[in-house]
C-alpha positions as CSV (number, residue, x, y, z in Angstrom):
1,X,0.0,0.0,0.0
2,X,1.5,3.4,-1.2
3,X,1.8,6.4,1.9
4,X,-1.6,8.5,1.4
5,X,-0.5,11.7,-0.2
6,X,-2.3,15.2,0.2
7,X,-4.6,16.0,-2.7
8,X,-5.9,18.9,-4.2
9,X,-9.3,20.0,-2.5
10,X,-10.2,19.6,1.0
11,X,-7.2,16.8,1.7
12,X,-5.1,19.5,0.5
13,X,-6.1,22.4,2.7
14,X,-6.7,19.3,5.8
15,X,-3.2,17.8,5.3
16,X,-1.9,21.6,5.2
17,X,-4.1,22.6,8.2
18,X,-2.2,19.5,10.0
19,X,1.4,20.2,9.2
20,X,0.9,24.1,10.2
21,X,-0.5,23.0,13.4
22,X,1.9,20.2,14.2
23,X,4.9,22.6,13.2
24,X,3.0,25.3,15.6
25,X,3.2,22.5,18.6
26,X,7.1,21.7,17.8
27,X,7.7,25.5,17.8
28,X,5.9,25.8,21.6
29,X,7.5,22.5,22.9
30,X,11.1,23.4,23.3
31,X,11.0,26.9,22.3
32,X,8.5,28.4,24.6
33,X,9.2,26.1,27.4
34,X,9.9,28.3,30.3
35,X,13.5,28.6,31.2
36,X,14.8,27.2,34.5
37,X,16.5,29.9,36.8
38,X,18.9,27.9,39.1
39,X,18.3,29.2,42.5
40,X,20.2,29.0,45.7
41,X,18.0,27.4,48.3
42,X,19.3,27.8,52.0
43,X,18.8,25.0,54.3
44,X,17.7,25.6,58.2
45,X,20.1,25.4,60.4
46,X,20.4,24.9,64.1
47,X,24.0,25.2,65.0
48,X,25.4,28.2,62.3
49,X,28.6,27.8,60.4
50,X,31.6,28.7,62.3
51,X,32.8,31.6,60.0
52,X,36.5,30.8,59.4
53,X,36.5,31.1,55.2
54,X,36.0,27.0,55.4
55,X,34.2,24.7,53.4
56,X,34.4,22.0,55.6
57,X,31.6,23.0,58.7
58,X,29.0,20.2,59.7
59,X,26.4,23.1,58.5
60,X,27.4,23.4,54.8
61,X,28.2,19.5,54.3
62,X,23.8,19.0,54.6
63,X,23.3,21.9,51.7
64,X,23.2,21.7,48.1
65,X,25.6,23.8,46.6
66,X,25.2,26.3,42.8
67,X,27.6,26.2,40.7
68,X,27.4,30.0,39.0
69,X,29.8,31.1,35.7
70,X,31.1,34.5,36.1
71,X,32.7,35.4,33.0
72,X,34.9,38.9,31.9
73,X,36.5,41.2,35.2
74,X,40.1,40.9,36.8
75,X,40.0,37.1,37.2
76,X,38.8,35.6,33.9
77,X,36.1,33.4,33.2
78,X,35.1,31.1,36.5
79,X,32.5,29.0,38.2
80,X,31.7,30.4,42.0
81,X,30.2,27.8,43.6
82,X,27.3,28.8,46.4
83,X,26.0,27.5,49.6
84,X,23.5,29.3,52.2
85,X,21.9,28.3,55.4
86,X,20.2,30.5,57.9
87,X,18.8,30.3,61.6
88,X,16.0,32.0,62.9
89,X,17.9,35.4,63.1
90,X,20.9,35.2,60.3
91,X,21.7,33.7,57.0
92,X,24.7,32.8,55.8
93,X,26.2,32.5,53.1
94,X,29.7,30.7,51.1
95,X,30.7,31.8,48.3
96,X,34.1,29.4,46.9
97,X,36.0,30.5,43.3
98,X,38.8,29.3,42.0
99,X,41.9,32.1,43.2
100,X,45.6,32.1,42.0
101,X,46.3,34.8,44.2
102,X,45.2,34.4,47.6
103,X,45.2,37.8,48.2
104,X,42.8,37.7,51.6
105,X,43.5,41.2,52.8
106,X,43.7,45.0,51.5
107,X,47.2,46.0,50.9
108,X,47.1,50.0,51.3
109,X,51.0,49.9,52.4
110,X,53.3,49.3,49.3
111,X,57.1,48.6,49.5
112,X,58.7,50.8,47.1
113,X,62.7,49.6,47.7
114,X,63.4,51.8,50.4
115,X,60.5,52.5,52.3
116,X,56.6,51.6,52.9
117,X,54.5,53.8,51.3
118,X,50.2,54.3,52.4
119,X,48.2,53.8,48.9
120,X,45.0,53.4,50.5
121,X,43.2,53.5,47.0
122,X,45.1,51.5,45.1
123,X,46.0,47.5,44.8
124,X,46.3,45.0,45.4
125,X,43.0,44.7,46.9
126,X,41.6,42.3,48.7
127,X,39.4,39.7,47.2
128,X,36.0,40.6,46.9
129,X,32.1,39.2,46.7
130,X,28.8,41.1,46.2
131,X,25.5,40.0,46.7
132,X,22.9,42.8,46.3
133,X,18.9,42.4,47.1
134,X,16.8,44.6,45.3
135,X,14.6,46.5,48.4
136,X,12.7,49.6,46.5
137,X,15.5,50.3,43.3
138,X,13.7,51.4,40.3
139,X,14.1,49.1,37.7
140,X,16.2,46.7,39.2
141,X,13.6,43.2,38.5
142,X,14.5,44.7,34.9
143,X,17.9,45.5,34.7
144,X,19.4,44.1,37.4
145,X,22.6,45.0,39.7
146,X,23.6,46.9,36.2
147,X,21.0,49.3,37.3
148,X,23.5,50.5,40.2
149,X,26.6,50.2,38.4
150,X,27.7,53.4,37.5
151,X,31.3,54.4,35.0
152,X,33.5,55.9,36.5
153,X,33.2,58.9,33.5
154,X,31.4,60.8,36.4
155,X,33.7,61.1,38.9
156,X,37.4,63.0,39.1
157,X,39.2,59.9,40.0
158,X,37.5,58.0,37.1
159,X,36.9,55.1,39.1
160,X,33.2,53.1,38.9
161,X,30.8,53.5,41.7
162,X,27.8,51.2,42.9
163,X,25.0,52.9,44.3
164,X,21.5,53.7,44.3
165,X,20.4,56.8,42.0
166,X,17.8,58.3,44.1
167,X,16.9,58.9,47.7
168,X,14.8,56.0,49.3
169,X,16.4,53.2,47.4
170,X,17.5,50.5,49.1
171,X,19.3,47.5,47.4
């Protein structure tokens, strides 16, 4: 038996009807599935971490960690990897990257060959993490932290800022 074949007439305009409307079906499966957002879920806690820059406390061994790539800045493309817990008070957080460096604390005081000189805003600087909740920002479930981020174009010492651009924000 030969494959049935669409016709001219109303086999035609069915068989096209079909195909339009199981191409519309493969267009909404995959494609307008809604993405996933990994999320960091923090696990209660009774006893808090002991906060000594550790991986290794009892509280963070129970939590499920996220793995987040950071790409671009001073250190390259990374993964951080995340963990939070909380008590009925506090939450707390780990944050763990990859770090050639070490550098753990600000370095204002410079060595110059002959003496020590205070550079209190220059490096090297201390390694650093942000984490910033959106309280009352304009725009921020829109744009993001980029929404605080400001060049340093408007400064004298051409260095970037990140703050809030009105009075009453809170991030």
């Amino acid at each position: 038996m030969e494959q049935a074949q669409c016709k001219r007439g109303w086999s035609g305009i069915w068989c096209a009807a079909g195909l339009i409307i199981s191409l519309m079906f493969l267009a909404v499966g995959p494609l307008g599935a809604a993405q996933v957002t990994p999320s960091l879920t923090a696990v209660k806690v009774k006893v808090p971490p002991t906060l000594d820059g550790r991986d290794d406390d009892p509280a963070w061994k129970r939590v499920k960690a996220l793995e987040v790539p950071i790409a671009g800045g001073t250190i390259g493309n990374i993964k951080v990897t995340l963990k939070a817990v909380y008590t009925v008070q506090e939450i707390y957080l780990l944050a763990k990257w990859p770090d050639k460096t070490m550098t753990i604390e600000h370095a204002p005081w410079i060595f110059t060959g002959s003496a020590w000189e205070y550079h209190a805003e220059e490096g090297p600087f201390e390694d650093r993490f942000a984490i910033q909740w959106n309280i009352s920002v304009a725009n921020f479930p829109q744009v993001g932290c980029m929404i605080l981020c400001h060049a340093g174009g408007a400064y004298p010492d051409k260095k970037p800022r990140m703050h809030t651009n009105a009075p009453g924000e809170f991030a």
